[in-house]
C-alpha positions in Angstrom: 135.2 -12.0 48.1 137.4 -14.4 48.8 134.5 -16.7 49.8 132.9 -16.8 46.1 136.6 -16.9 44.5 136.8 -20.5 46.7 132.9 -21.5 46.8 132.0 -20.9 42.5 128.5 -19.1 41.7 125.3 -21.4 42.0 122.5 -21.9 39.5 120.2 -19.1 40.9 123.3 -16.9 40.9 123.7 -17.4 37.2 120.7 -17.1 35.7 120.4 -13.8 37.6 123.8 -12.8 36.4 122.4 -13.8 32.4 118.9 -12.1 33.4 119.4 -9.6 35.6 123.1 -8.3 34.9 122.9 -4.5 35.8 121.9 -5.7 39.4 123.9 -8.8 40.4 125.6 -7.5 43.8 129.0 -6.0 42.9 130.5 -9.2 44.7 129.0 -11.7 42.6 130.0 -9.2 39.9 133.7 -9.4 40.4 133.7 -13.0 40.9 131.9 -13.5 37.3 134.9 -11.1 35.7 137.3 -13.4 37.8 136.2 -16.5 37.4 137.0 -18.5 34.3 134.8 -21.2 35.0 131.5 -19.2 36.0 131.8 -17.0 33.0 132.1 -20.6 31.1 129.1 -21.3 32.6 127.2 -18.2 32.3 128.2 -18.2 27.9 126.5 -21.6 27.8 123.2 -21.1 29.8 122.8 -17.9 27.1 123.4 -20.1 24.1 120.9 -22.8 25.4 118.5 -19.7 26.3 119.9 -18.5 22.7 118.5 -21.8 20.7 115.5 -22.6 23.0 114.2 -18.5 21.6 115.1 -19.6 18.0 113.4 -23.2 18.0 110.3 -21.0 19.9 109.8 -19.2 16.6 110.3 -21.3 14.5 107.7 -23.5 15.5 105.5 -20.9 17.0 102.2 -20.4 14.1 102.5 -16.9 12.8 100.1 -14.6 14.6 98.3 -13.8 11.0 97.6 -17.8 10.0 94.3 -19.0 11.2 94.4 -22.4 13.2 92.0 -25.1 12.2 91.5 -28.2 14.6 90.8 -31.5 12.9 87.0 -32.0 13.7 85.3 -35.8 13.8 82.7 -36.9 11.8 79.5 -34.8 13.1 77.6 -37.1 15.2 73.6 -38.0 13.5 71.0 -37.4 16.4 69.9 -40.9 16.1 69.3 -43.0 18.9 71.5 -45.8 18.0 74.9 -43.1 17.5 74.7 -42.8 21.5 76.9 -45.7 22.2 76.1 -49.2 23.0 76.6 -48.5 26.7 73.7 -45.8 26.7 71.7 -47.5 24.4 71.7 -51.1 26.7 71.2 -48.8 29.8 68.6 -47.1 28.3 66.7 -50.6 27.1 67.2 -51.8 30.2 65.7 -49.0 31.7 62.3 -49.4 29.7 62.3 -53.2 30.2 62.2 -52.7 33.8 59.3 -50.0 34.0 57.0 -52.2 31.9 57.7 -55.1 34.0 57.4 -52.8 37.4 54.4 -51.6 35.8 52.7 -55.0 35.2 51.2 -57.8 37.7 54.3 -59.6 38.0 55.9 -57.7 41.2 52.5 -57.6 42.6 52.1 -60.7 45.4 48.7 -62.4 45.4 45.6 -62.2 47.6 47.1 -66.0 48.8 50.5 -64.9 50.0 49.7 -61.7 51.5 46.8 -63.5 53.4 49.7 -66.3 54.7 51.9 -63.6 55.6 49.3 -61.9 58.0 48.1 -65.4 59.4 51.8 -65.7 60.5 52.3 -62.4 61.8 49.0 -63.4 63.6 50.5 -66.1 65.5 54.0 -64.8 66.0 51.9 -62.3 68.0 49.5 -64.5 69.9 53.1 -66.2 71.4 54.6 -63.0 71.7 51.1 -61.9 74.3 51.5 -65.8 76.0 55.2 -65.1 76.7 54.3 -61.8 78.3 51.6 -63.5 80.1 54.4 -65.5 81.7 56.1 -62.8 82.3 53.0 -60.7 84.4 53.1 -63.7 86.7 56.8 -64.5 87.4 59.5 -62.3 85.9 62.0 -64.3 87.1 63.7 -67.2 85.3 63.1 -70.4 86.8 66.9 -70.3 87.3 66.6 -67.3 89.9 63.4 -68.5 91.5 65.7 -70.7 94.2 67.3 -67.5 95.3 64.2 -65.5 95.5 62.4 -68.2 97.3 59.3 -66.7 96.1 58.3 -70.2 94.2 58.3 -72.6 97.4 57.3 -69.6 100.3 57.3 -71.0 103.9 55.7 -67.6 105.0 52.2 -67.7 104.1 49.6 -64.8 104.2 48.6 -66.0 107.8 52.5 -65.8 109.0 52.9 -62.3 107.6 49.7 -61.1 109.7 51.1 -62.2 112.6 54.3 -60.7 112.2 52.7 -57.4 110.5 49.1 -57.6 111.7 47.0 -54.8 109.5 46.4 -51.3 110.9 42.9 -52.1 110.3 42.2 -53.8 113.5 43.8 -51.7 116.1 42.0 -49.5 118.0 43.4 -46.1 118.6 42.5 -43.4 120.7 42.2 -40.3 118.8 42.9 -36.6 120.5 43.2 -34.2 117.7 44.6 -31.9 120.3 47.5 -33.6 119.6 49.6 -34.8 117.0 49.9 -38.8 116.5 47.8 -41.0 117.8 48.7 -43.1 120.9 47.5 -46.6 122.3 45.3 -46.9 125.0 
């Protein structure tokens, strides 16, 4: 008690004390009775409650009077009562099918046979650079490093260092497994 007689009543705790009064907790109760200012409070909240009910009726329509909205101007089903915006779109819209429709977008015989004549030769170079590319993969940049360009070793130095299988002569036992020299 002596908390709410130092701390006074917040909002929520007055409007429950003007809606709710039969069930405001008996402290909050007593301070109301007590306090000067909170009852203050609490008369003026019902008054603006009080007025706020009476300007509500008064310009509230009376549930017998029909309401009538203002209505425009009915609209004519005309073409032209659709806006400018829809009517451009739409003209626009019919311009471009009858010029899609005629020979204009349409390239000639002489263009289209150009454009296969070039496709032609960008793939004859396209088959020469592969060419190129069957023989010696490797840029002429990497070809020092390889030393495949400018060989020493010869086909006749690599069949005397790895002479071919094809000219030995082995004995063959098919008792046993491998074959030895003789």
């Amino acid at each position: 008690m002596s908390e709410l007689k130092n701390n006074h009543l917040d909002d929520d705790q007055l409007l429950w004390a003007v809606v709710e009064e039969a069930e405001l907790p008996a402290s909050v109760g007593e301070h109301l009775s007590a306090c000067s200012q909170c009852f203050a409070r609490k008369e003026r909240l019902e008054q603006k409650l009080a007025r706020l009910g009476q300007k509500a009726k008064i310009f509230a329509p009376s549930p017998g009077k029909k309401v009538s909205l203002s209505v425009d101007e009915a609209r004519s089903p005309h073409w032209w009562s659709w806006g400018w915006r829809t009517a451009l779109a739409v003209s626009l819209a019919v311009i471009f099918i009858a010029l899609w429709s005629s020979n204009i977008f349409i390239p000639s015989t002489d263009t289209v046979i150009t454009r296969l004549n070039q496709e032609i030769l960008e793939d004859e170079r396209f088959m020469a650079e592969i060419s190129l590319l069957e023989e010696n993969a490797l840029p002429s940049l990497f070809e020092d490093i390889s030393q495949e360009g400018n060989s020493v070793f010869d086909e006749e130095f690599m069949e005397f260092v790895v002479p071919s299988v094809e000219d030995e002569i082995r004995s063959h036992n098919p008792t046993k497994r491998g074959a030895a020299l003789c």
